[in-house]
C-alpha positions in Angstrom: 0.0 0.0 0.0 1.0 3.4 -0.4 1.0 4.6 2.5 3.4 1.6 4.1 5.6 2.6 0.8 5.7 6.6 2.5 6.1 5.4 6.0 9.4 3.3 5.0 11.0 6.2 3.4 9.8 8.7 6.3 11.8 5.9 8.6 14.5 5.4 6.5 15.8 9.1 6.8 14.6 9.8 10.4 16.2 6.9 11.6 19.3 8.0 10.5 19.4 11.7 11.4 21.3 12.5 14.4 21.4 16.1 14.5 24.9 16.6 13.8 24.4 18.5 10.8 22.1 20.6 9.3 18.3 19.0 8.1 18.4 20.3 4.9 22.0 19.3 4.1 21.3 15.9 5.7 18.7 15.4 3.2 20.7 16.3 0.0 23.2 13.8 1.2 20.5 11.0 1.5 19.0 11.5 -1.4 22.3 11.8 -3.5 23.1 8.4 -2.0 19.6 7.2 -2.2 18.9 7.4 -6.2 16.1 4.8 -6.5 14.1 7.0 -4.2 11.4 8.9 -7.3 10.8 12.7 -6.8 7.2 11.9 -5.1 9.8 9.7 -2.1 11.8 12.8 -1.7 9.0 15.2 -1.6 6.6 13.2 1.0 10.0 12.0 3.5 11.3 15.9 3.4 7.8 17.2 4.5 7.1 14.1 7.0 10.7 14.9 8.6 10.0 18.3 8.8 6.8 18.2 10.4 7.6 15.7 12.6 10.6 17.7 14.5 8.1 21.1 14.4 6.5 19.0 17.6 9.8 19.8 19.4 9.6 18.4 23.0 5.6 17.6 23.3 4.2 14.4 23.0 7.7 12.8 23.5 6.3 9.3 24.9 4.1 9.0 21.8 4.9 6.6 19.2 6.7 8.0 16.1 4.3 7.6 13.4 1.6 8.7 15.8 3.5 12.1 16.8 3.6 12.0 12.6 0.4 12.1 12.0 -0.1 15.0 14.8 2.2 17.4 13.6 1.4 16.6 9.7 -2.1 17.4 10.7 -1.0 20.8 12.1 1.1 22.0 10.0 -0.4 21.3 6.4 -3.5 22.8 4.9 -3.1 19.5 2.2 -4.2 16.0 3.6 -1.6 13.0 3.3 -1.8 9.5 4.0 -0.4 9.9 7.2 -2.8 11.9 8.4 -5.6 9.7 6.6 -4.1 6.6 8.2 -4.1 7.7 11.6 -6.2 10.3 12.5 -9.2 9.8 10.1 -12.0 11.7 11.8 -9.7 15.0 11.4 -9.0 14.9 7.8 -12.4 16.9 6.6 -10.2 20.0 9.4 -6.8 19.8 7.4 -7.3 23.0 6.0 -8.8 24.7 9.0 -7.1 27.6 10.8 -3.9 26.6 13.0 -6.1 27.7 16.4 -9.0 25.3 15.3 -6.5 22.5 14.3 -4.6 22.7 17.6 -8.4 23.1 19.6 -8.9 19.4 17.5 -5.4 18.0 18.7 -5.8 19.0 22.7 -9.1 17.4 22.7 -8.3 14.0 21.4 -5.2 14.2 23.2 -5.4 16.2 26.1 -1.5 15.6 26.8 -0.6 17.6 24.2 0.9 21.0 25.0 2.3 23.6 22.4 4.0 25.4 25.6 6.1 22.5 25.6 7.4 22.6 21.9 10.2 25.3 22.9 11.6 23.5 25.3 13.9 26.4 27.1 11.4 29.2 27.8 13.2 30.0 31.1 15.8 31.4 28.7 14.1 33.3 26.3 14.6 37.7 25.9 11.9 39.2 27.8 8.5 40.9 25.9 8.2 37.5 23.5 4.5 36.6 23.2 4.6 33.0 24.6 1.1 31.8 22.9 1.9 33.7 19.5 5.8 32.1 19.6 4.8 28.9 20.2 2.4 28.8 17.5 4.6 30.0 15.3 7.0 26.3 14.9 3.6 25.1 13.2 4.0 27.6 10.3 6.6 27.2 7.8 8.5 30.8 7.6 8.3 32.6 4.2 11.1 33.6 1.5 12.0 37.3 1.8 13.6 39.2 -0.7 14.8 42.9 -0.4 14.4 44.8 -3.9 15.8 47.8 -5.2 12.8 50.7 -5.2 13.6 51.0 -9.2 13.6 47.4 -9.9 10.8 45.8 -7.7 8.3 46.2 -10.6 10.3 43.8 -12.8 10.6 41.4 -10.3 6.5 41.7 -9.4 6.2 41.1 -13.3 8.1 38.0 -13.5 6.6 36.7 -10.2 2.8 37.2 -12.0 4.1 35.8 -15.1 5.2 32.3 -13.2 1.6 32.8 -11.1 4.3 32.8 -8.1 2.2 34.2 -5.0 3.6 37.3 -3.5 2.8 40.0 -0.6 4.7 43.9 -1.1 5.9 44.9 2.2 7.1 48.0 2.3 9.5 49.7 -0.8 11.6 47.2 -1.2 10.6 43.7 0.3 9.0 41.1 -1.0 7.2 37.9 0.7 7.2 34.6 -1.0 6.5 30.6 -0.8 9.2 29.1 1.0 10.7 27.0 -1.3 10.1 29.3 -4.4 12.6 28.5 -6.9 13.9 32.5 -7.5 16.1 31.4 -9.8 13.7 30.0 -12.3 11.6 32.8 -12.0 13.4 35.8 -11.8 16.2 36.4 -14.9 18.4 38.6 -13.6 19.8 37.4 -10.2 21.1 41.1 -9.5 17.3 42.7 -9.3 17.3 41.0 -5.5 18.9 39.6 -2.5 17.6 36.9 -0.2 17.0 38.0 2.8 14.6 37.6 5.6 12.7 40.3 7.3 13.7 40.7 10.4 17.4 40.6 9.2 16.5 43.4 6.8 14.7 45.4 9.6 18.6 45.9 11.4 19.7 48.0 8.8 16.9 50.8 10.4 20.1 50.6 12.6 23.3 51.2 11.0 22.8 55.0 10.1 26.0 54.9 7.6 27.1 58.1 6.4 28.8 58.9 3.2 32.9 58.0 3.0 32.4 56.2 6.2 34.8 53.0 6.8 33.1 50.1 8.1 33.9 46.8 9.3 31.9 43.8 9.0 33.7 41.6 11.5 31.6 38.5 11.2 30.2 38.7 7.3 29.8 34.9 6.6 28.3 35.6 3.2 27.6 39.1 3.4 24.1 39.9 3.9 24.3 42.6 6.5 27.3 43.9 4.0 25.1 44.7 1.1 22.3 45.8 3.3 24.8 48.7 4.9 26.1 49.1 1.0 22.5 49.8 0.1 21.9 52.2 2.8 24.9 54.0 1.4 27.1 53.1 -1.7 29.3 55.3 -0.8 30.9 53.5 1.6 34.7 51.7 2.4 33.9 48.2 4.0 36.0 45.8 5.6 34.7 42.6 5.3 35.9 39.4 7.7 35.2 35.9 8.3 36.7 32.9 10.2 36.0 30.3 7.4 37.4 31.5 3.6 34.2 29.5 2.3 31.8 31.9 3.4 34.5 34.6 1.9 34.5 33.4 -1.4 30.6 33.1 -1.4 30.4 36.8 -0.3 32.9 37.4 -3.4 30.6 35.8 -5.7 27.6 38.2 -4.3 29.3 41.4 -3.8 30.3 40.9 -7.8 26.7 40.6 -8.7 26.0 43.2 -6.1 28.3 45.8 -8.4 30.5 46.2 -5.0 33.6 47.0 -6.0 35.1 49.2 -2.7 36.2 46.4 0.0 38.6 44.5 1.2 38.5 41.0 2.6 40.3 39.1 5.1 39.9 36.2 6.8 40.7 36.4 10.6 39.6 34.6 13.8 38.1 37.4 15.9 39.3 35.4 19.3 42.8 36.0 18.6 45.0 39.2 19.2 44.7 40.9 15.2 47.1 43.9 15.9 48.9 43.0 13.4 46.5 43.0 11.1 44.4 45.7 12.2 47.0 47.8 13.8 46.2 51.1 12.2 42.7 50.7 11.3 40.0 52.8 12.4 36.6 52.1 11.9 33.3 54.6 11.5 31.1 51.5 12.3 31.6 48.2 13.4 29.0 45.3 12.6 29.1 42.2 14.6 26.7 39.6 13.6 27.8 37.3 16.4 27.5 33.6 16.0 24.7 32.2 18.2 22.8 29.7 18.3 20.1 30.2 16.0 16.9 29.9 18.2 15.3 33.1 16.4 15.9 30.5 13.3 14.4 27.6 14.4 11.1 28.1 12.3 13.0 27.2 9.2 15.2 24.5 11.3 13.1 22.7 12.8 15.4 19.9 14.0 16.7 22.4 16.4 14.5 21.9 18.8 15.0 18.4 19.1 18.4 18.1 19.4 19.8 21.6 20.8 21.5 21.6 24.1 21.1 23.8 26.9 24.6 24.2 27.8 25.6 25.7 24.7 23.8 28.8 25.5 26.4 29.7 27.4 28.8 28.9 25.7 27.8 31.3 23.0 27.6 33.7 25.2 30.4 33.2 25.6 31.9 33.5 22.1 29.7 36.8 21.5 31.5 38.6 24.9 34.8 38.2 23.3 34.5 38.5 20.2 32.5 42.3 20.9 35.1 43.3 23.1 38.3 42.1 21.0 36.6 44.6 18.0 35.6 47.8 21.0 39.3 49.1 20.5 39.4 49.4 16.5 36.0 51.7 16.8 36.4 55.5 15.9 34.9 57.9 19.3 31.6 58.5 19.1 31.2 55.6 16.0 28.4 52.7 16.7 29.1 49.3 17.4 26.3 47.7 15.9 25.6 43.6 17.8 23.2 41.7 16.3 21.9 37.9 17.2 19.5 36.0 15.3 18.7 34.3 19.1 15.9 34.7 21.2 18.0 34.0 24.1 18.2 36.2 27.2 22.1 35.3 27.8 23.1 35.9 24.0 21.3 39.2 23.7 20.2 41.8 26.3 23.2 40.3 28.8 25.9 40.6 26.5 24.7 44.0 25.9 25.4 44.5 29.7 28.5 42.7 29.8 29.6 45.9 27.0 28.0 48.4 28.9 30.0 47.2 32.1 33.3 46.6 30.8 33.8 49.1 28.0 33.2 52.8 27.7 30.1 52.9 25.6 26.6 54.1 25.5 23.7 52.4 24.6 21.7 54.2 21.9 18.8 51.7 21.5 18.1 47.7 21.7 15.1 45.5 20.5 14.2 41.8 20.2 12.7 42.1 16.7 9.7 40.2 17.1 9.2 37.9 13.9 7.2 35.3 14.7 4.2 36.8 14.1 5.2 37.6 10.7 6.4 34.3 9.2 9.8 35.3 9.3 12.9 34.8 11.5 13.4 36.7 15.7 16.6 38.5 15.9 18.4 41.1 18.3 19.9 44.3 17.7 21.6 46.8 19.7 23.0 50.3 18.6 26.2 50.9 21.1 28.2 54.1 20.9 32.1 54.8 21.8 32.0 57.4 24.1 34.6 60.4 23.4 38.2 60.0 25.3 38.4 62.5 28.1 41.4 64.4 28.4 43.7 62.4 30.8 41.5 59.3 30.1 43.1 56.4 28.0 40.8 54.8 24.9 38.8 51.4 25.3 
């Protein structure tokens, strides 16, 4: 039977996913291994696995395919033979809003809790909507683009020619299908840049001015980069990352970006850089600190399955030195602009503190950026100043 045929492939990648990388890479590997599995294998074991670890901790003493058939339920508006096979009387509701859906769920199983889906709420930044937040791991996040205000038309007319769904937001963003295949749509892969929302919303923080010289000490591929550039072209960046891989895909965007006026060195922010950074002086600093992702975990799932407490701290840190090791090569009165994509008390608003405590700056303004409610991914962002040296005072 068909469903049998779904529920061995569903099993046959679950069973061996342990977490240690990424879902989505995991999957590519499997199914570059796995050739015999047909397109409709791939398509019905990606969305069971994904649904499946959207249940994060609740339910954990259920049976698999049972906890399957919950969260495929929840978070599809399409039935499947999952859901058909094991929770019958709900199928005629698969398309139903997510509140009436998880109404249905707590009544046939009143052990179900969505509180206990995000499993480390003791940690979380305060102001987060708990209800709203824990709703949201049922939603799959959507594909955000930021256009240029001169080219968003061509992209809206490409869109509507491929009937690809779309929301405007704002001048310059556009909301899409996760999944939506950009570069079968859209012809001209320099009319946009992937980028979510709530990533796009730091820029509001930045406040470049022309000539400046900026550093963008943790660029991986160099979205926040072309965001400042956007803000202002007429900009010098410094652009640096641990790993050279994520350097040369910056490269390949920056050259479709048309950004000509960087340089680019790789550099391991924990050590002592003097020597490389000895005489530079910066007009803004970007730190995009490596977290752990929890604002994320809408698009990886997986996460809250197999993260780990203790690595919270350990973050934290990672973030604490790596902002102060960058304080000293900050122009006076210049921002230091720290950003998380965490939702995590210890890796936002206290490393904030930590700065404020150790280091001679000012904060200008802070805020979790509150995503969740917007299909799209929580981050942090705070807008630190170098004070002025006093006379008789020595810099930070």
């Amino acid at each position: 039977m068909r469903v049998e045929h779904q529920i061995r492939a569903f099993e046959q990648v679950f069973e061996g996913y342990d977490g240690a990388m990424p879902l989505h890479r995991y999957l590519v590997a499997y199914f570059k291994q796995n050739k015999q599995m047909g397109s409709s294998d791939r398509r019905w074991a990606t969305r069971y696995v994904y649904s499946y670890f959207r249940l994060g901790k609740t339910l954990a003493e259920f049976a698999v395919l049972e906890r399957l058939a919950i969260a495929d339920f929840l978070c599809n508006n399409t039935s499947s033979l999952i859901v058909e096979k094991f929770l019958p009387e709900l199928v005629s509701q698969i398309s139903a809003d997510l509140g009436t859906k998880l109404k249905l769920i707590v009544e046939k199983y009143p052990l179900f809790n969505p509180k206990e889906v995000f499993a480390f709420k003791a940690l979380r930044s305060d102001g987060i909507d708990e209800v709203a937040f824990d709703k949201s791991f049922f939603i799959q996040p959507d594909l955000f683009i930021r256009v240029r205000g001169t080219h968003i038309q061509a992209v809206i007319n490409q869109l509507q020619a491929n009937n690809i769904s779309y929301v405007e937001i704002g001048d310059e963003t556009i909301a899409l299908p996760n999944g939506t295949k950009l570069e079968q749509v859209v012809s001209d892969p320099r009319l946009y840049q992937i980028q979510d929302l709530s990533s796009q919303h730091t820029g509001t923080y930045f406040e470049p001015n022309k000539y400046d010289y900026w550093w963008d000490a943790c660029a991986a591929s160099g979205g926040k980069s072309l965001l400042l550039h956007s803000l202002e072209p007429n900009i010098n960046l410094l652009v640096s990352d641990l790993r050279e891989s994520s350097l040369l895909n910056l490269q390949e965007r920056f050259q479709l970006a048309g950004i000509k006026k960087y340089q680019l060195k790789a550099m391991d922010l924990l050590q002592n850089n003097d020597q490389i950074l000895h005489d530079y002086a910066f007009d803004g600093i970007l730190v995009d600190a490596p977290c752990s992702g929890s604002g994320t975990w809408g698009r990886t799932p997986e996460m809250l399955c197999f993260f780990q407490e203790h690595k919270v701290e350990n973050y934290a840190k990672l973030q604490k030195a790596i902002a102060s090791n960058v304080i000293k090569y900050l122009k006076d009165g210049k921002p230091l602009i720290y950003m998380t994509c965490s939702v995590f008390k210890a890796e936002n608003e206290d490393v904030v503190a930590f700065l404020l405590e150790n280091f001679d700056l000012k904060l200008e303004k802070m805020e979790l950026i509150k995503g969740y409610d917007k299909k799209a991914d929580s981050m942090f962002v705070a807008r630190l100043i170098k004070q002025e040296t006093t006379l008789g005072g020595a810099n930070a």
